[in-house]
C-alpha positions as CSV (number, residue, x, y, z in Angstrom):
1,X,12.8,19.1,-32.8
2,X,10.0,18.2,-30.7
3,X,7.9,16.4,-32.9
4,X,7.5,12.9,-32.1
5,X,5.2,10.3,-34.2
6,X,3.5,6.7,-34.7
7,X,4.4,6.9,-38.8
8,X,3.1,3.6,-39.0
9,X,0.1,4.6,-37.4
10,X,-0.4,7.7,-39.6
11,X,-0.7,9.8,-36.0
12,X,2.2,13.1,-35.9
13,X,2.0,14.9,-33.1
14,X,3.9,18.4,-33.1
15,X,5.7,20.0,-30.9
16,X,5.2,17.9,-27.6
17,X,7.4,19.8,-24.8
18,X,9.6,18.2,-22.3
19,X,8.5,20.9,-20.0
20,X,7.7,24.7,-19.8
21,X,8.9,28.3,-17.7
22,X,7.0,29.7,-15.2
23,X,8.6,33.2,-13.5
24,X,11.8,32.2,-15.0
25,X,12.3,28.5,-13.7
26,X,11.8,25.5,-15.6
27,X,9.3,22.9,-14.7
28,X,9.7,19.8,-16.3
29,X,6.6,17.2,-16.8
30,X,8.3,14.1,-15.9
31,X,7.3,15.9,-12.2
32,X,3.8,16.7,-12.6
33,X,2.8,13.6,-14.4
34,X,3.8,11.8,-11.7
35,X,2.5,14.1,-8.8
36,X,-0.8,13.3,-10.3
37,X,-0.3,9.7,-10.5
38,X,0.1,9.9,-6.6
39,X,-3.0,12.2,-6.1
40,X,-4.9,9.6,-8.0
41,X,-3.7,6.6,-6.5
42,X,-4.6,8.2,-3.3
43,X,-8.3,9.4,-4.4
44,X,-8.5,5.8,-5.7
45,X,-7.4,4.1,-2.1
46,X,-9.4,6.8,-0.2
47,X,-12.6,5.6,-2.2
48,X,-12.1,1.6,-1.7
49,X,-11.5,2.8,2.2
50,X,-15.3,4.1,2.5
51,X,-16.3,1.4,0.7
52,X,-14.6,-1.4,2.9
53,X,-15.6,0.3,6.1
54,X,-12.4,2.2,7.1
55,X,-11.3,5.9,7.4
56,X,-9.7,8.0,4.6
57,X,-8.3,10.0,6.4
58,X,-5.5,7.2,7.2
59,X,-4.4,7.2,3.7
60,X,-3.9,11.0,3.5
61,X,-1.9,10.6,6.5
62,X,0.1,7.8,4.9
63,X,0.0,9.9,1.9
64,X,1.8,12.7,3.2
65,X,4.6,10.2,5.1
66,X,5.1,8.4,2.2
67,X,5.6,10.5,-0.9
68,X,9.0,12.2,0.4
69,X,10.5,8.8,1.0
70,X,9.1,7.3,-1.9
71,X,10.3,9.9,-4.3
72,X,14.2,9.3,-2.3
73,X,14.7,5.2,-2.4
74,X,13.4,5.5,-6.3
75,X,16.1,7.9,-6.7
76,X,18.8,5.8,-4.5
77,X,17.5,3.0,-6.4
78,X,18.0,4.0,-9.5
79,X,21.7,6.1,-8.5
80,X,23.1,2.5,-7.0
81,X,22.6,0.8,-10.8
82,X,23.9,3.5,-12.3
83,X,26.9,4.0,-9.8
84,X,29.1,5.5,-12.6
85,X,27.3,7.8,-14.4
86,X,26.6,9.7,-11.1
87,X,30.2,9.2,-9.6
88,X,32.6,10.1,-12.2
89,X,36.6,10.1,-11.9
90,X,37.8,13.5,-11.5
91,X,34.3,15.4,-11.0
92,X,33.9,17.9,-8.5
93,X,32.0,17.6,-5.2
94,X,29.4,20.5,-6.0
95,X,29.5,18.8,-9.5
96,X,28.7,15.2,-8.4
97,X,25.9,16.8,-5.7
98,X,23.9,18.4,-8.6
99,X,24.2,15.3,-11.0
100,X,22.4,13.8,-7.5
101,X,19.8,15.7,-6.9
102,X,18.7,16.5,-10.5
103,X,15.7,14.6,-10.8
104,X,14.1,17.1,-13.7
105,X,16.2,15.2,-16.4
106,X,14.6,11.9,-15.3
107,X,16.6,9.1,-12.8
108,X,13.4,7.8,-10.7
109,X,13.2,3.6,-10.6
110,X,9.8,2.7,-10.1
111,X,10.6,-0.4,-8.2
112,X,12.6,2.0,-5.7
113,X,10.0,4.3,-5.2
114,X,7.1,0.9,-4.5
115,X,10.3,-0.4,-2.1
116,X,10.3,3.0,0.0
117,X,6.2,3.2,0.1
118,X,6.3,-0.6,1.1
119,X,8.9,0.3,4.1
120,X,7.0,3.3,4.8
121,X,3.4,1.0,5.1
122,X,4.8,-1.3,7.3
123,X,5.9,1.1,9.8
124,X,2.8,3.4,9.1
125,X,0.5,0.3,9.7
126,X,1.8,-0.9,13.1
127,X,2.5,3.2,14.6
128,X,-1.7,3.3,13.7
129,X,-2.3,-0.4,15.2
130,X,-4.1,-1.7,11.6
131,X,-3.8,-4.4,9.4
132,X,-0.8,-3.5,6.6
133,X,-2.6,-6.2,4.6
134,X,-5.5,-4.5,4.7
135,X,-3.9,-0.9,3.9
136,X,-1.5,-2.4,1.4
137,X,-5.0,-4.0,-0.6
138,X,-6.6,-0.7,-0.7
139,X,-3.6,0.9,-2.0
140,X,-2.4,-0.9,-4.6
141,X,-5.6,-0.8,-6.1
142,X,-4.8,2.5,-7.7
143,X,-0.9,2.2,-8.1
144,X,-1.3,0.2,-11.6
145,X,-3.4,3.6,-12.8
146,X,-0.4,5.8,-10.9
147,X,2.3,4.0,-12.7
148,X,0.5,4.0,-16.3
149,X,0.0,7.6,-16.0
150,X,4.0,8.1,-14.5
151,X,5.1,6.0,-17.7
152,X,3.9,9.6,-19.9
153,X,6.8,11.4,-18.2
154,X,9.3,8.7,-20.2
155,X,7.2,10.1,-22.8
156,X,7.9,13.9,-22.9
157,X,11.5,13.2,-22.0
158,X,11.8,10.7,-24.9
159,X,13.7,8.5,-23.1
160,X,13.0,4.6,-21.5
161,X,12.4,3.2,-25.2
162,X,13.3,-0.2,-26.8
163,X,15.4,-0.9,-29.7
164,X,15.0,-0.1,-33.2
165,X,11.3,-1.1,-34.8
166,X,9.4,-0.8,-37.9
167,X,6.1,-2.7,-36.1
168,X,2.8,-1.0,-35.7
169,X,3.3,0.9,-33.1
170,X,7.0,1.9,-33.8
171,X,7.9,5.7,-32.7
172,X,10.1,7.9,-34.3
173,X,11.8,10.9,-32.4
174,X,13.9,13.5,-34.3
175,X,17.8,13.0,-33.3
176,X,17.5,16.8,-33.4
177,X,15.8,16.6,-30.0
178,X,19.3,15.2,-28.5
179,X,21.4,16.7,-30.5
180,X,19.6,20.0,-28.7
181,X,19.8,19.0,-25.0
182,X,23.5,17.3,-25.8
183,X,22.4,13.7,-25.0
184,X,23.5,12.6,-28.4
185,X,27.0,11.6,-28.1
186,X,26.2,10.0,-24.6
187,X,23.4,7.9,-25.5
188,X,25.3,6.4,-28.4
189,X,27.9,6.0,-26.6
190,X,26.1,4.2,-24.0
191,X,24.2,2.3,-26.4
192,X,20.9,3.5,-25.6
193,X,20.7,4.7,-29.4
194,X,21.6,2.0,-31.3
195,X,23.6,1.2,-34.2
196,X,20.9,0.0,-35.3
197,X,18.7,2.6,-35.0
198,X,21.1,4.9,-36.9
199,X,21.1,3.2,-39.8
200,X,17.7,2.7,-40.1
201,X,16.9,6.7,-39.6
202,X,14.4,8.2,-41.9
203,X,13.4,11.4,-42.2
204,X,16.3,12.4,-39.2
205,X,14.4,10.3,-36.5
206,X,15.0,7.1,-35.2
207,X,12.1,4.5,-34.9
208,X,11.9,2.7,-31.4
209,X,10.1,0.7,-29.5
210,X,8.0,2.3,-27.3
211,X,8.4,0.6,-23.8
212,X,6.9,3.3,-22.0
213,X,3.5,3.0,-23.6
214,X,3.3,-1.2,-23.8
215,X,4.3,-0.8,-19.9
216,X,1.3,1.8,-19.7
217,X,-1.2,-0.3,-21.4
218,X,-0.3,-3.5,-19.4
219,X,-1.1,-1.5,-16.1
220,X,-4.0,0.0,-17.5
221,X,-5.3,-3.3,-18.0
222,X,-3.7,-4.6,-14.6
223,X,-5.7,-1.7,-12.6
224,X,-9.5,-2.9,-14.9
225,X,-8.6,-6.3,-13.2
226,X,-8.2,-5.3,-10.2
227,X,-11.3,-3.4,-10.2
228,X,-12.9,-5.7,-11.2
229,X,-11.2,-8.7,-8.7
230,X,-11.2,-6.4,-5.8
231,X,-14.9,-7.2,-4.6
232,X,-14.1,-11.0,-5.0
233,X,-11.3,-11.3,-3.2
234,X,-11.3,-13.7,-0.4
235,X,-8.4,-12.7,2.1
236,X,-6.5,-9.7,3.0
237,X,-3.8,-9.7,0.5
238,X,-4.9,-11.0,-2.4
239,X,-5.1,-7.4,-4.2
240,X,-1.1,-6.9,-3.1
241,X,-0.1,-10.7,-4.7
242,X,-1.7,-10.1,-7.6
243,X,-0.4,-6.6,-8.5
244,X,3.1,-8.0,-7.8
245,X,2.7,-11.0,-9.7
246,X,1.1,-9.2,-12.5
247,X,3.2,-6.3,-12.5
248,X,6.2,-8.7,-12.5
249,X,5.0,-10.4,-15.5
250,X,4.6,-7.1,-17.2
251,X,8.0,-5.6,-16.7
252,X,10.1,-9.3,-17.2
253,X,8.9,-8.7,-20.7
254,X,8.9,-5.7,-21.3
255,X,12.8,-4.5,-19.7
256,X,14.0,-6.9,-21.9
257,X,13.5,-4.9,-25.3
258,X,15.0,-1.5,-23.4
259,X,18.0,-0.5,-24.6
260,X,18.2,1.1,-21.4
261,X,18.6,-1.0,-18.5
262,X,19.9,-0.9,-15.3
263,X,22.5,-3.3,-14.8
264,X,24.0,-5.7,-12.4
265,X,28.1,-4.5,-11.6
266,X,29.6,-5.1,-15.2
267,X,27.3,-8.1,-16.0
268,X,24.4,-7.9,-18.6
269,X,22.1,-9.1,-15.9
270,X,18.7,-6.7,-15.6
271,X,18.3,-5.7,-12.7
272,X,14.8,-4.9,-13.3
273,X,13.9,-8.9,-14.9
274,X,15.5,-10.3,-11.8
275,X,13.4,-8.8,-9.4
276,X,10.2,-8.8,-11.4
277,X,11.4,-13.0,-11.2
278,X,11.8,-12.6,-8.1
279,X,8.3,-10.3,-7.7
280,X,6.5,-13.5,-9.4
281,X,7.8,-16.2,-7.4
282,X,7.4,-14.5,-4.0
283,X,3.5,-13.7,-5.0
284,X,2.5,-17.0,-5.9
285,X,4.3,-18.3,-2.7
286,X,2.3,-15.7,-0.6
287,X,-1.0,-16.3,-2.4
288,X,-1.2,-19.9,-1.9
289,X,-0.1,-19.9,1.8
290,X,-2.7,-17.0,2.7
291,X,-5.3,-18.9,0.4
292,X,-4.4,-22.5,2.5
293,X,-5.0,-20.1,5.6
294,X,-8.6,-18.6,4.3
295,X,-9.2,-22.0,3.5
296,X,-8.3,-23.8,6.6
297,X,-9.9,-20.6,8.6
298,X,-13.2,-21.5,6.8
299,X,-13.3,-25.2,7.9
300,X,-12.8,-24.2,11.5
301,X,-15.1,-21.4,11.3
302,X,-18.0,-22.7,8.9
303,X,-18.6,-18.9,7.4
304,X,-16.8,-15.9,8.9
305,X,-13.3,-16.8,7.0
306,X,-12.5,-13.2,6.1
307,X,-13.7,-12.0,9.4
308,X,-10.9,-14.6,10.8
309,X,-8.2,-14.1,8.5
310,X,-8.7,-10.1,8.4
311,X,-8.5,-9.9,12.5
312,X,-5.7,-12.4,12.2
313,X,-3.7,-10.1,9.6
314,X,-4.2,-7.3,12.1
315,X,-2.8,-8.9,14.7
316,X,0.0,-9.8,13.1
């Protein structure tokens, strides 16, 4: 039952848990794996601020404002697009309450949860009197790493996965495993396993694409490049355009093989591939108005551009 493999891989991994009991109450890992995805954004942020000259301690203390927030518009996010699995006809009012607030089963939108720490920046950065370019550069630098390592909790819930696949890196999860937590019927209902899938089972598992790990791997490589970029930059918020523009690229591709989505009303519009569109336009609008800035700033001030354009952020 909780077995899960890469068959065409020759990798079987055996029994993988979705979670385990500690004093009687169940913890699940979806939580933890992203609890340390924050902690290591925020070492991450904390180590680019001693490097650029500014104080750590801000981004504990953003830290700390931010995660409860965060963790509540990725769950509103995700609730609104998913309006009537939540708010079902006839359900009680303690029922619909739990259905809610049960985040162990999964129901966090990762777009949501960058919306809330955005909002959460903004006000952050002008209550403190510094630049939100500057804090949002430092962040983000880390975020990529965060979300990779978040993706693992789609992982041990087996859940966020693309339509049936025999490629490479296809993986197969025993139906047993749903048939055990009595998400079968539902998620072939809802088509999130596919006909398809079921008649292409073999050995009782299904064989899916695994959109949690190619969304992984593309922000592991976002995060080396942003390493990497982050002592070239020119201008205070390059770091944020470019992990919005390549994040945006990433997911477009990506949401469309789930099987999974959140959906626009009753329309088969993604809700996720319209705003990473919209992510990708509104970054490469952004970058090329702040780099005509650093560039006009440097013909006015013949060497201390980012000087200019960093004091100029602040102000704003």
């Amino acid at each position: 039952m909780y077995d899960i493999s890469f068959p065409n891989l020759g990798l079987y991994l055996k029994n993988i848990p979705d979670g385990f009991t500690i004093f009687g109450m169940e913890v699940k890992l979806y939580g933890i794996v992203i609890a340390f995805g924050f902690l290591l954004a925020y070492w991450i942020a904390t180590r680019d601020a001693k490097r650029t000259g500014q104080d750590p301690e801000l981004y504990l203390d953003y830290l700390l404002c931010m995660i409860v927030p965060a963790i509540l518009c990725a769950r509103i996010y995700y609730i609104v697009f998913s309006w009537d699995y939540y708010f079902v006809p006839g359900a009680g009012v303690g029922e619909t309450i739990l259905r809610l607030i049960n985040i162990r089963e999964g129901g966090l939108a990762i777009y949501g949860g960058i919306i809330g720490g955005a909002i959460v920046c903004v006000l952050f950065a002008r209550k403190r009197k510094v630049s939100v370019l500057t804090m949002t550069d430092t962040i983000l630098l880390g975020v990529p790493l965060a979300q990779a390592i978040g993706r693992l909790g789609n992982f041990f819930n087996r859940e966020a996965f693309g339509d049936y696949t025999n490629s490479l890196l296809a993986m197969a999860i025993p139906l047993e495993y749903y048939e055990k937590k009595g998400t079968l019927f539902a998620f072939r209902f809802e088509g999130i396993i596919t006909a398809e899938m079921m008649t292409n089972v073999v050995d009782g598992c299904i064989r899916v694409h695994p959109t949690f790990l190619y969304e992984a791997l593309w922000n592991i490589a976002l995060f080396a490049f942003l390493m990497f970029w982050r002592k070239r930059k020119k201008f205070d918020g390059e770091i944020l355009a470019l992990y919005l523009g390549g994040y945006g690229l990433g997911r477009f591709w990506i949401e469309g093989l789930r099987t999974d989505p959140l959906l626009i009303g009753q329309t088969n519009l993604r809700v996720s591939q319209l705003l990473a569109i919209c992510l990708v336009a509104a970054s490469v609008v952004f970058y090329l108005l702040r780099l005509r800035q650093y560039r006009r700033q440097s013909v006015e001030t013949g060497g201390e551009t980012q000087d200019v354009v960093e004091q100029e952020s602040s102000d704003n």
